[in-house]
N, C-alpha and C positions, 0 to 999 in steps of 0.2 A: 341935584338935590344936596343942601349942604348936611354933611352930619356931623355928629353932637360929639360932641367933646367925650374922648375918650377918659374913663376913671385914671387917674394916677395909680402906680402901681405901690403895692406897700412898700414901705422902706425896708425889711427885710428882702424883698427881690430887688430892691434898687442896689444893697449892697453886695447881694449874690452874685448878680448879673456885674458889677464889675468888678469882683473879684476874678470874674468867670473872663472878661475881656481880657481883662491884665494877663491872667494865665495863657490866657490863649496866645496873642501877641508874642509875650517872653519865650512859651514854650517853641514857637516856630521861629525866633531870633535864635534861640541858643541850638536848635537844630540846623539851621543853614549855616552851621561849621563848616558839616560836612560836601558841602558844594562844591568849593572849590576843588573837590578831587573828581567830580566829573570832569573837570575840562574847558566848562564853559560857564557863562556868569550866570549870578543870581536873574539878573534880570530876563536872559535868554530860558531858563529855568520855567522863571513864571510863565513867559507868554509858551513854552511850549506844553505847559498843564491846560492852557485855555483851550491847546486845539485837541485835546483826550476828547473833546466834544463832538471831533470833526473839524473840516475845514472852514475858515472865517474869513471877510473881506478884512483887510485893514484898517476902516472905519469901527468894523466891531472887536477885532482884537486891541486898539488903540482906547474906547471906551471900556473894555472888560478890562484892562490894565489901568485906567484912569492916566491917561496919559495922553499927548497929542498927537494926532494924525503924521506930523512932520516926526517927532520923536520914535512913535512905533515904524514909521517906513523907515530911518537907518537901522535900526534892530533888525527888523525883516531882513534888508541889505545882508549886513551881516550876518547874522543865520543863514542867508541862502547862500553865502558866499563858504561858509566853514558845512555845508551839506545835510543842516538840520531840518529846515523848510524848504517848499517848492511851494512855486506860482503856478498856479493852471485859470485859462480864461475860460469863463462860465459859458457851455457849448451855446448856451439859447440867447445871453446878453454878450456878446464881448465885450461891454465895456466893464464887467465886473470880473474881477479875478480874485477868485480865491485862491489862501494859504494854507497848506496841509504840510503837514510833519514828515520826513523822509524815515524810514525806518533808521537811519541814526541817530536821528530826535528824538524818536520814540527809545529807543534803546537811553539815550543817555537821560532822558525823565525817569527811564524807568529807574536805573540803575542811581542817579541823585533819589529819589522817594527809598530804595532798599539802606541806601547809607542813612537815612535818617530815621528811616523803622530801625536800624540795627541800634543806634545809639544810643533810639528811645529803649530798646528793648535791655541792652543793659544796664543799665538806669530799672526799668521798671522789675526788673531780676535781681534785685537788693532789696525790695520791699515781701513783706509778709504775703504768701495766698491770701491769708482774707482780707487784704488791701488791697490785694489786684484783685479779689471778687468786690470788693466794694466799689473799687474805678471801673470794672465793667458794668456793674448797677449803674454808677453816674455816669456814663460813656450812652449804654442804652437810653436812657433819660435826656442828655445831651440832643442824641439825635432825633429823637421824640420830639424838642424843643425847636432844631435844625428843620424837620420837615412844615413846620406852621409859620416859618420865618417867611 
């Protein structure tokens, strides 16, 4: 059933909304500074936040990065090689194998997110209380926004 065109949105949330992308974007380029003192790359980074989810085949870690199948398997490679991911074949298909995070991966995710909470944090410890209660009102709000997405 085809449905109906959805209303355009006012131009005050068309400007909001990308002011709010822009922010976003910048905000997590100038925090992946601090990456490079885990150890291991931005990229290795990312794909190890996708598997906080649990373990993934390669076809779905390769689309949740937006990248290609050949491209995510040397990544994989490489991770499995420096002891971040492990491969295990699915008991019921062998032909599928999934990729799960060895608890070094997980430790060094975690430890890349605490360097980037801290840097936020002193950054946001120069501003006024009721500017950090104001960014928690928009924060809350945000993620009100985030769960209808």
């Amino acid at each position: 059933m085809p449905q109906l065109p959805e209303e355009p949105a006012p131009s005050d949330a068309v400007d909001l909304a990308d002011r709010l992308h822009s922010a976003a974007i910048h905000l997590l380029r100038r925090l992946r500074h601090t990456d490079p003192l885990t150890g291991i790359s931005a990229a290795q980074l990312s794909a190890l936040s996708v598997l906080m989810g649990g373990p993934r085949t390669l076809s779905e870690l390769a689309a949740a990065e937006q990248v290609q199948p050949p491209t995510m398997s040397r990544l994989v490679r490489e991770m499995e090689t420096a002891g971040l991911v492990q491969r295990q074949r699915d008991p019921h298909d062998g032909r599928v194998v999934w990729i799960g995070w060895t608890p070094r991966g997980q430790a060094l995710l975690q430890q890349g997110r605490e360097l980037r909470v801290a840097a936020l944090a002193r950054q946001l410890a120069g501003v006024s209380p009721a500017e950090r209660a104001t960014l928690q009102s928009a924060l809350d709000l945000i993620e009100q926004v985030l769960e209808a997405l």
